[in-house]
C-alpha positions as CSV (number, residue, x, y, z in Angstrom):
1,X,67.3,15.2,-14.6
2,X,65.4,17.7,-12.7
3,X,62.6,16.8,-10.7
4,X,58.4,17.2,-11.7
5,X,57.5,20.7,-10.5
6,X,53.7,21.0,-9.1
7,X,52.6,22.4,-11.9
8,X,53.7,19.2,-13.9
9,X,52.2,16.7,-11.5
10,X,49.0,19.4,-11.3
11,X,48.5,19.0,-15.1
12,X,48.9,15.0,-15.2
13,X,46.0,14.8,-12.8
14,X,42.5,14.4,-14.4
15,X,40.0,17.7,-13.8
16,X,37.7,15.1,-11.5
17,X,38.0,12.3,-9.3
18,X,36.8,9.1,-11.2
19,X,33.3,8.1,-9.0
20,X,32.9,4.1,-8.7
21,X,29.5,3.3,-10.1
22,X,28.1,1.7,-7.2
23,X,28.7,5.3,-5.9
24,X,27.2,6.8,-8.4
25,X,24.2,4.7,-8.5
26,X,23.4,5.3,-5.0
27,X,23.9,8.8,-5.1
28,X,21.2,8.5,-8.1
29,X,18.8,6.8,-5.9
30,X,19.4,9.0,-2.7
31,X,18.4,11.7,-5.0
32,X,15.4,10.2,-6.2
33,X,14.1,9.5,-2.9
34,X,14.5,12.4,-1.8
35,X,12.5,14.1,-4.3
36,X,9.7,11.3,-3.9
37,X,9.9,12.2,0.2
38,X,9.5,15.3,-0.7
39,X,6.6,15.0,-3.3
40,X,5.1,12.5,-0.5
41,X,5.4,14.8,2.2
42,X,3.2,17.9,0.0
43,X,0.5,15.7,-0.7
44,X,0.1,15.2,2.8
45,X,0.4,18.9,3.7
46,X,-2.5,19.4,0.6
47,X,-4.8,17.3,2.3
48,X,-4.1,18.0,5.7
49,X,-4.2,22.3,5.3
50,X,-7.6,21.4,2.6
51,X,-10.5,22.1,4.9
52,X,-13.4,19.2,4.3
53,X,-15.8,19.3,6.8
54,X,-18.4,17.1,5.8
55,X,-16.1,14.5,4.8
56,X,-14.2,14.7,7.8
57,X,-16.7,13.0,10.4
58,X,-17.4,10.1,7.6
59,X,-14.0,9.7,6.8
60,X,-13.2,9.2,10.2
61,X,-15.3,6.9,10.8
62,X,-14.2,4.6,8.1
63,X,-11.1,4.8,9.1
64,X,-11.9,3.6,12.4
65,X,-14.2,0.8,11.3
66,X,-11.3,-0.6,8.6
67,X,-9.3,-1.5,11.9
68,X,-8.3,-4.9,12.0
69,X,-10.0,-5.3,8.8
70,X,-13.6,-5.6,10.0
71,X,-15.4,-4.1,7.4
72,X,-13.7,-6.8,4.9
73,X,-14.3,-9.6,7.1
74,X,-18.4,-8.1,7.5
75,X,-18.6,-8.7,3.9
76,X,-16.8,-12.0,3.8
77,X,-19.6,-13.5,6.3
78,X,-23.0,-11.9,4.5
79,X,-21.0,-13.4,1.3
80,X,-20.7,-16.9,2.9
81,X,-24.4,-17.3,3.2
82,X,-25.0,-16.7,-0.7
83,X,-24.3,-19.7,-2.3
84,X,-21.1,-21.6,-3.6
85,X,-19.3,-18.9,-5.6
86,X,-19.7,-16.2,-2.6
87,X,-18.5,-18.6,-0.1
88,X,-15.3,-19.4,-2.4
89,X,-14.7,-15.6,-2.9
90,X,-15.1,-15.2,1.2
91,X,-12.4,-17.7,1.3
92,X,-10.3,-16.3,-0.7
93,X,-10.7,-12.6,0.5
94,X,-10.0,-13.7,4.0
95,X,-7.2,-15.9,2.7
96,X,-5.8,-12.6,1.0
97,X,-6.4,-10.0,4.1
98,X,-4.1,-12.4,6.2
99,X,-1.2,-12.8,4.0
100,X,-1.6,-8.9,3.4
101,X,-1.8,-8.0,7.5
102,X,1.3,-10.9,7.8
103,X,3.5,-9.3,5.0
104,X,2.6,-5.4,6.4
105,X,2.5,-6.0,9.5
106,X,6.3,-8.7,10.1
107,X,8.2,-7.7,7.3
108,X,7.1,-4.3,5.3
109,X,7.1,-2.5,8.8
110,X,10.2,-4.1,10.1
111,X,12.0,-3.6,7.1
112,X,11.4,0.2,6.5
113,X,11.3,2.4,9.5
114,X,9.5,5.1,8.6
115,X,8.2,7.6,11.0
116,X,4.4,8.4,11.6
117,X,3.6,11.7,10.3
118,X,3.7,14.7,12.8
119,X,0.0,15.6,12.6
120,X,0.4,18.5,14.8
121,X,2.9,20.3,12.7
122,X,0.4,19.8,9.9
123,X,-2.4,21.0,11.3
124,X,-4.7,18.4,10.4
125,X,-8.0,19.3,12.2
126,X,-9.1,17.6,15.5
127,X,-12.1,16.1,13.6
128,X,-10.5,14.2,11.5
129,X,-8.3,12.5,14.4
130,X,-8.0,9.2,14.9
131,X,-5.9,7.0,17.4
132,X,-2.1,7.3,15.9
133,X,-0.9,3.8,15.2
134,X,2.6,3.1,17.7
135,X,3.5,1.0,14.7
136,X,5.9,2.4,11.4
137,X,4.2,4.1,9.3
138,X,5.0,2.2,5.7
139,X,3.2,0.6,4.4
140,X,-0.1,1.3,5.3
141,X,-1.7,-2.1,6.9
142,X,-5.5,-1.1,6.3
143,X,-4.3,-0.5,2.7
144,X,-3.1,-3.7,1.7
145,X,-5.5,-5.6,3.6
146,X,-8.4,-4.2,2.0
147,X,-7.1,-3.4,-1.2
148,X,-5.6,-7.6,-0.8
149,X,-9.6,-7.9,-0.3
150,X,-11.1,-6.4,-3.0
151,X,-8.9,-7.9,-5.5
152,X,-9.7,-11.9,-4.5
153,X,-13.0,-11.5,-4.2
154,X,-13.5,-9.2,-7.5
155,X,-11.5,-12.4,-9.0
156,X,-13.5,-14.6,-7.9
157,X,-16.9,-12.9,-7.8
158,X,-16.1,-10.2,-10.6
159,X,-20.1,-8.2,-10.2
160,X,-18.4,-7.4,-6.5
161,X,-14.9,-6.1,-7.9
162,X,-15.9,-2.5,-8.7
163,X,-17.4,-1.1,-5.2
164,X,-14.8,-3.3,-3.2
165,X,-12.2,-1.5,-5.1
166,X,-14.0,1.4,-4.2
167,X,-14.3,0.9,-0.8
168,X,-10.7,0.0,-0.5
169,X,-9.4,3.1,-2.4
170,X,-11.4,5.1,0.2
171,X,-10.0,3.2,3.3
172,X,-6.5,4.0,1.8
173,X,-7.4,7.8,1.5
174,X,-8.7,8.0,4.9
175,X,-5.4,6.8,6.4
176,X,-4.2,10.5,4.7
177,X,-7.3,12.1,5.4
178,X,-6.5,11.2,9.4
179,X,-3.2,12.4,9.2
180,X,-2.2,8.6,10.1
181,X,-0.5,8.0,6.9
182,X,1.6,9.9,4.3
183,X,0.1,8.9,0.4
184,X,3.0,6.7,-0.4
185,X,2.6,4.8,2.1
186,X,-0.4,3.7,0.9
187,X,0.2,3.2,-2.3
188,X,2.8,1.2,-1.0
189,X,-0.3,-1.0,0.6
190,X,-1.9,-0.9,-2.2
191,X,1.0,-3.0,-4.4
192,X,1.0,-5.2,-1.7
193,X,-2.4,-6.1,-1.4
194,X,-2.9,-7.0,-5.0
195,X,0.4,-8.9,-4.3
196,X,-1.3,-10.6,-1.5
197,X,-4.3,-11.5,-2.7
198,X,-2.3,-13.3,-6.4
199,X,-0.5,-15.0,-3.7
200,X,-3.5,-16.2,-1.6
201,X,-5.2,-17.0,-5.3
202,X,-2.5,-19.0,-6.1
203,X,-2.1,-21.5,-3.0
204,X,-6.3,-21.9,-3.1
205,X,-5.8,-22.6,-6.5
206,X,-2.9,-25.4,-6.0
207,X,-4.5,-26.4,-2.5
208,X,-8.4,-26.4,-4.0
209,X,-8.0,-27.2,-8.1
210,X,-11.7,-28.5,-7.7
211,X,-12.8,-24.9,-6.2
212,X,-10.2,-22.4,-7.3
213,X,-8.4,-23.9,-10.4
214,X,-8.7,-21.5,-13.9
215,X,-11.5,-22.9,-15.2
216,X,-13.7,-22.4,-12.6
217,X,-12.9,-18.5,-13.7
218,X,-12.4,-18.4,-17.2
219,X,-15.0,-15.9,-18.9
220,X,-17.1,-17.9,-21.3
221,X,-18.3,-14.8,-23.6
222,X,-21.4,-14.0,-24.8
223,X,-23.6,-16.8,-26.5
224,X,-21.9,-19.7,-24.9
């Protein structure tokens, strides 16, 4: 019996090498990423080569004043001396910024170590500078903080939820704006601030039932 020529054993192989599906599925996802890098990295170019200057200086400035979350925690004390309610929604915000700055700042920032963006190389102009964080850069800390903010107190206190949300969306766009952020990192901050603040909801609400428990937030409706 003669033996398999390489034409034999070339024609009993399949036309591809079987791929595992583990490899497959990363591959899948490296793609993705990439793409979403690279979608992330054009919105920051947009903004940085978009010439604003009269938002620049204003922009600047709230990025500056959102460090450490001052602005939030300005509002939590004028809301403390308004009654009850306000003082319960103060708690809660500040309650909320801390679990936000503790989950950005120890684990999100640990976790993924992404780069800050090279605002040089985008030519994002001098008057928009701020001080470059030494920190990662996802996800974005003034983000979640103030977006972690917003949401507890708008639960709480819902008349204040719709110009805290708007203030937080604009501290999140002037972490672009600055060239200290790329946008997904703060959407990124954004997710985890509402994250934050259900968490910090949800502990007042066990720790305080009296205070913070549902019925002290369920809407009665009109004529009751």
């Amino acid at each position: 019996m003669s033996e398999p020529t390489a034409s034999d054993q070339d024609a009993t192989r399949p036309l591809t090498t079987p791929v595992p599906p583990s490899d497959g599925l990363r591959r899948v996802a490296s793609a993705v990423l990439g793409d979403l890098r690279a979608v992330d990295g054009a919105l920051y170019a947009a903004v940085a080569a978009t010439p604003t200057p009269t938002l620049d200086r204003a922009l600047r400035r709230l990025s500056h004043a959102a460090d450490h979350s001052k602005i939030s925690f300005a509002i939590a004390g004028a809301l403390a001396l308004g009654g009850s309610r306000p003082r319960r929604a103060a708690l809660a915000g500040v309650g909320a910024v801390a679990v936000a700055s503790a989950s950005a700042n120890l684990l999100g920032k640990r976790l993924v170590h992404r780069d800050r963006p090279d605002r040089e190389a985008a030519r994002v102009t001098v008057d928009r500078h701020v001080p470059m964080p030494t920190s990662a850069s996802f996800p974005s800390g003034h983000t979640a903080s103030a977006v972690a903010f917003a949401t507890a107190v708008g639960t709480v206190l819902p008349a204040a939820s719709v110009p805290l949300g708007a203030l937080a969306g604009a501290v999140g766009y002037s972490r672009v704006h600055t060239g200290v952020h790329y946008p997904g990192d703060v959407a990124a901050g954004a997710v985890l601030g509402i994250a934050s603040a259900a968490t910090a909801l949800a502990v007042a609400s066990a720790r305080f039932p009296a205070s913070f428990g549902p019925r002290r937030f369920r809407w009665a409706g009109p004529g009751r």
